[in-house]
C-alpha positions as CSV (number, residue, x, y, z in Angstrom):
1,X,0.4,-58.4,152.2
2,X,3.0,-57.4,149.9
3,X,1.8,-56.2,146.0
4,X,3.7,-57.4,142.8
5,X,3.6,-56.8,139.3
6,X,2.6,-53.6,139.4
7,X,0.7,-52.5,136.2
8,X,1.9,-48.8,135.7
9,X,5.1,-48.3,136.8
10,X,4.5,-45.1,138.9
11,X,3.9,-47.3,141.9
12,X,6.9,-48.0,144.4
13,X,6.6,-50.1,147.5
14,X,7.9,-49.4,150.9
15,X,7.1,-51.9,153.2
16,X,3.8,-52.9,152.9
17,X,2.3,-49.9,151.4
18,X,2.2,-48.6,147.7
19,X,3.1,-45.1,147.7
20,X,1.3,-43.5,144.4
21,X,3.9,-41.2,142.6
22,X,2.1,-39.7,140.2
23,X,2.3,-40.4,136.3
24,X,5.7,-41.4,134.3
25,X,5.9,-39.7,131.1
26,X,6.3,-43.1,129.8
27,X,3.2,-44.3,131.4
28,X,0.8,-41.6,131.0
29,X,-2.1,-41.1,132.5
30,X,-4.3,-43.3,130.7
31,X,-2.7,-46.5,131.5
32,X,-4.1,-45.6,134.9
33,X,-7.5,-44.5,133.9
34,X,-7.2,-48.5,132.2
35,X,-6.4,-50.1,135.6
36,X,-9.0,-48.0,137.8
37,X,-11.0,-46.0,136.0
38,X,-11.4,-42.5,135.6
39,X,-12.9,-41.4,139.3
40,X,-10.3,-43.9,141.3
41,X,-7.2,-42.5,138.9
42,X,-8.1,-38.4,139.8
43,X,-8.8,-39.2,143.4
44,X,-5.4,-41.1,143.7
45,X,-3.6,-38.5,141.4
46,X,-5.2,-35.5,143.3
47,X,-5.0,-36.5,147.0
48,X,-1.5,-38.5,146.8
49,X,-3.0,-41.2,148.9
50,X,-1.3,-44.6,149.9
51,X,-2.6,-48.2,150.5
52,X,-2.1,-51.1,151.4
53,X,-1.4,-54.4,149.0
54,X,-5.2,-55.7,149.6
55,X,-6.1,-52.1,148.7
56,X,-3.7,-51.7,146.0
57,X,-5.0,-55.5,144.2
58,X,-8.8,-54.8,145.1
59,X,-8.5,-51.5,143.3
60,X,-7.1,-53.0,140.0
61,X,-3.5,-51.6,140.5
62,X,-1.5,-55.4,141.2
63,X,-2.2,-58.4,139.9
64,X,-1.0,-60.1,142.9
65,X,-0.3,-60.1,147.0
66,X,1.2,-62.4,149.1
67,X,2.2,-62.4,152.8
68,X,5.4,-61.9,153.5
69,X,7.4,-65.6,154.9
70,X,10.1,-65.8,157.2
71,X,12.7,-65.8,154.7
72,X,11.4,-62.5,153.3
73,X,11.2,-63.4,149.8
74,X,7.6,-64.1,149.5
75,X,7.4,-61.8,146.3
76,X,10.5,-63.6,144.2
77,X,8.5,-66.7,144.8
78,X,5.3,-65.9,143.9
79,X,7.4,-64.6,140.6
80,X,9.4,-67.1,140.2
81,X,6.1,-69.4,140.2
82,X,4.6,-66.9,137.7
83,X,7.6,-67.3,135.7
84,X,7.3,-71.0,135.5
85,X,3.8,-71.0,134.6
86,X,5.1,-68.7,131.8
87,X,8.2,-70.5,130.7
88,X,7.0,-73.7,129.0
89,X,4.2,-72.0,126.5
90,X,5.9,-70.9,123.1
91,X,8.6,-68.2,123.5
92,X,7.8,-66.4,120.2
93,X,4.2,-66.4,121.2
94,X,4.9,-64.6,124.1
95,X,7.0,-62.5,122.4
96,X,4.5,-61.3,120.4
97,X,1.5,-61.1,122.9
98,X,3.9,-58.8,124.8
99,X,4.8,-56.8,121.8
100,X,0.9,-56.6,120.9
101,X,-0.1,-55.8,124.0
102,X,2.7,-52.8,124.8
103,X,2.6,-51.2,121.9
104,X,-1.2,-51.5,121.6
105,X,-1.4,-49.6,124.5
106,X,0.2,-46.5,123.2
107,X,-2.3,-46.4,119.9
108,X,-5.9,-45.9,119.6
109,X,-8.1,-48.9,119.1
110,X,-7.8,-49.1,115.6
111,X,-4.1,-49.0,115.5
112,X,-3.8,-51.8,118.5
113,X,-6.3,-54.2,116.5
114,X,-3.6,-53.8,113.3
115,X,-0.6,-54.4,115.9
116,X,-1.9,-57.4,116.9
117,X,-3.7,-58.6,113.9
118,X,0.6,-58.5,112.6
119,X,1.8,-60.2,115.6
120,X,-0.8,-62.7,115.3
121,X,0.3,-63.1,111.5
122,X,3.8,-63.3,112.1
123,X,2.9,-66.4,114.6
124,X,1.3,-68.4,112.1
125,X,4.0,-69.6,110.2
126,X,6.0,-71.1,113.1
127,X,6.7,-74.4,114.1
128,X,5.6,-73.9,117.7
129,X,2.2,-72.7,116.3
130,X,1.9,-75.8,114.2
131,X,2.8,-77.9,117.3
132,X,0.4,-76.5,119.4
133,X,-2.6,-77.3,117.2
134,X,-1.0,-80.5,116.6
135,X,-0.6,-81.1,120.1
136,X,-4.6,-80.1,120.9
137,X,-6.1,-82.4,118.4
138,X,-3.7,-84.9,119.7
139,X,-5.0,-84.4,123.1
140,X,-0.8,-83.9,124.7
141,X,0.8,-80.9,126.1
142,X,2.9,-79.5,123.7
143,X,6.5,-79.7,123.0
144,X,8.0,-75.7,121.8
145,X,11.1,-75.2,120.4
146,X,11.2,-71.7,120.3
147,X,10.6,-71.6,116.2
């Protein structure tokens, strides 16, 4: 199996194995103590250990695995279907989920709440917001426009 989207980005693959790094200033370490927990992160930070894909998804560390096709792009499809499972909900939406969620990562609790609570704000007031509550009481998928 091949592992994608890897959460931290001190993971590199090589082959089929993740091959653990160590912790990116960027990263730190508690972004893996998030994903595994505190006794998984020091035994993989302390012993250096690889594993596998199945390893690497059952432990927390990628969201996803596939086998590898013939072609050898089993990964960019399993993204690319990601991707399009992403691309129709509202862009600014997203936007603002991913700014919440990445820079509510690098506060304390109290602090992400506030990010989010002014991402969620900033949301309110547009159109693809309105449209999607219009759309559920209307029982349709919705139609964004990216406002």
């Amino acid at each position: 199996m091949i592992p994608l989207f890897f959460k931290p980005p001190c993971y590199i693959r090589r082959q089929n194995t993740i091959v653990f790094l160590g912790i990116s200033q960027k990263w730190k370490m508690v972004v893996l103590l998030l994903c595994v927990g505190i006794g998984l992160a020091k035994e993989l930070i302390f012993t250096g250990r690889q594993v596998d894909g199945q390893q690497a998804a059952s432990m927390g560390l990628v969201n996803h695995t596939v086998p590898q096709n013939s072609e050898g792009d089993a990964a960019y499809r399993r993204a690319l279907t990601l991707a399009k499972e992403i691309l129709p909900q509202a862009p600014f939406a997203v936007k603002m989920g991913k700014l919440a969620i990445n820079r509510g990562m690098e506060v304390d609790i109290a602090s992400g709440m506030a990010i989010e609570g002014m991402c969620y704000a900033q949301n309110i007031p547009t159109r693809d917001r309105q449209e999607g509550m219009a759309a559920f009481r209307e029982k349709r998928p919705p139609q964004f426009i990216g406002k």
